[in-house]
N, C-alpha and C positions, 0 to 999 in steps of 0.2 A: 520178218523172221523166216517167212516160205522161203525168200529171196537167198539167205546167207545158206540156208541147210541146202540151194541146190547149187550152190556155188563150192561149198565142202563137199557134198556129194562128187560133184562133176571132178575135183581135182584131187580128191582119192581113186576115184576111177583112173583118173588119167595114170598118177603114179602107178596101180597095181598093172596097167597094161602095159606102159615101158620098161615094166621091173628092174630087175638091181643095176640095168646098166647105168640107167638113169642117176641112183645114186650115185655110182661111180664117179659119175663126170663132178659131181658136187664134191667130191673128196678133196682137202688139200694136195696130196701128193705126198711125197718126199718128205721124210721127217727134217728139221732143222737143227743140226749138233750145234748146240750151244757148247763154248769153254773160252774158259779164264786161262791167262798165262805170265808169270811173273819173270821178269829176265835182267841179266845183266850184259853188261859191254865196253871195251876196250876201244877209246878210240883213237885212229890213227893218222897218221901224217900223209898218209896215200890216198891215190884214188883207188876206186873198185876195183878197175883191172888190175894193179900192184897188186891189191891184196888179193884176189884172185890167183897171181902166179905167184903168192908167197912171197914177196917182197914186201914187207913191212917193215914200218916205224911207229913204235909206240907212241901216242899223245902225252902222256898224265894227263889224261883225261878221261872220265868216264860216268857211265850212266846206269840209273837201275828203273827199271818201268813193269808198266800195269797193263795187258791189254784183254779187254773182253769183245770176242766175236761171233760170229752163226754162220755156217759152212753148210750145203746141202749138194749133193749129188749133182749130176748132170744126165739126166736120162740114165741111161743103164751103160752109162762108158766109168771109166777109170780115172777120170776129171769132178772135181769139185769147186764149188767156188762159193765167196762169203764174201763178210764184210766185216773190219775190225778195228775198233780204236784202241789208242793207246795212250794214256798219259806214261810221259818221261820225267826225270829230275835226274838232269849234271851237276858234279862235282868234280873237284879235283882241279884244273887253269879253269873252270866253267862252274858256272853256278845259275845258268837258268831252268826253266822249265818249259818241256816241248808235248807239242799235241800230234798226232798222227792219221789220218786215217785213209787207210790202205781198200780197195779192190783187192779180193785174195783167189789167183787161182792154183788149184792143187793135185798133183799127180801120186796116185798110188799106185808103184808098179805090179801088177800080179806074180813075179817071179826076182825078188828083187838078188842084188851082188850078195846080203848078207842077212842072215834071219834078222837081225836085230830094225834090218832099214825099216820105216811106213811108208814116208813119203815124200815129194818135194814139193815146196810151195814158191811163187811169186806174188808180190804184192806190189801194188803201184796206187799211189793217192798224194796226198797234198800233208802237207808239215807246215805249224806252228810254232816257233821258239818265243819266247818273251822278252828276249835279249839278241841281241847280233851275235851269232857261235863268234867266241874269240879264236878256237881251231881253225876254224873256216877262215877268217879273213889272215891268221897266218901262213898259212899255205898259200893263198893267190892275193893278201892285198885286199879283199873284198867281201863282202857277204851281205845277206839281208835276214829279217827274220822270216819270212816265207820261201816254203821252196817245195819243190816236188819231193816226194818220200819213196824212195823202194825197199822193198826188204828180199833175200831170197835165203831162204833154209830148209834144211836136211831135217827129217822127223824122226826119233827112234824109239821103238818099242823099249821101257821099262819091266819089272816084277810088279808095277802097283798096277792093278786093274785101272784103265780109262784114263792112264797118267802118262806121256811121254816127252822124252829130251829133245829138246830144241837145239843147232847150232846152225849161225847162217851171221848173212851180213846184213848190217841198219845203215841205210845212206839214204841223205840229202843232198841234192843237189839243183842246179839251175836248168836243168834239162833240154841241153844243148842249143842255150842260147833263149829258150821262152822266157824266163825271169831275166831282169837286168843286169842282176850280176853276178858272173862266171867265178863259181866257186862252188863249194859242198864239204862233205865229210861222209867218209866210210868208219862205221865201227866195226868189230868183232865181238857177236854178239852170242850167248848163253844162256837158254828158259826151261822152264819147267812150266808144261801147258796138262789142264785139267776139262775133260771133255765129260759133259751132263746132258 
């Protein structure tokens, strides 16, 4: 019993003479924004860079999905980054169900072109479909159900507290040559993301 009370003793001591720094280092850090984001998407007969310079063709095809993720800070820069999944469900020439999960990194500019901007995000991870995209292998003849997933979009401030509009692009593809087979899809996509 002498043994435990000088071992309590000695490591109260030790804390009260390192003082608060010491707690410090114990601290998690960085709080972790959790949010949910619900979205929808168009998708199309193009690759990224078409839709990119506006060149588009509609699919009839399209998606609506679910995605929850945790985003935290990067030191004291202007950079965030997280992790986010997503379940998807096509309809329309498509009727499978796809999984997603994205690496997310994200920029908030301190000055941005328009009050309304927040931020822009990239995402890069791996996709699940449960079907061969029928999209995909019309476009190139090919497809598979795995493939690389990126996502890239614009964030904008809403009226609802902790609430903002999402518009950016959802693509799959083989990424340039690592999967077997050279194909993908780009959609045009539309959320509404809730940060807690």
């Amino acid at each position: 019993m002498r043994d435990v009370k000088r071992k309590i003793g000695a490591l109260a001591l030790s804390v009260a003479c390192v003082g608060p720094g010491a707690a410090a280092a114990f601290e998690l850090g960085p709080a972790w924004e959790r949010h949910v984001t619900v979205f929808g998407a168009s998708m199309t007969e193009n690759t990224s860079f078409d839709v990119m310079s506006f060149d588009v063709t509609w699919a009839d095809s399209y998606l609506v999905g679910v995605a929850a993720g945790i985003e935290r800070q990067i030191g004291a820069s202007r950079f965030s980054w997280g992790i986010e999944g997503q379940l998807v469900r096509h309809f329309g020439k498509m009727d499978h169900w796809e999984v997603n999960l994205p690496v997310v990194l994200r920029y908030t500019p301190p000055n941005p072109w328009i009050d309304a901007f927040e931020s822009f995000a990239y995402g890069l991870g791996l996709s699940h479909a449960t079907d061969v995209p029928s999209v995909e292998v019309e476009r190139t003849g090919e497809s598979q159900r795995n493939f690389f997933f990126w996502k890239a979009e614009l964030e904008f401030n809403t009226p609802v507290e902790d609430s903002t509009l999402l518009v950016g692009l959802h693509h799959r593809s083989d990424g340039y040559g690592t999967f077997e087979n050279d194909s993908g899809s780009t959609a045009v996509s539309v959320g509404w993301k809730r940060a807690f």
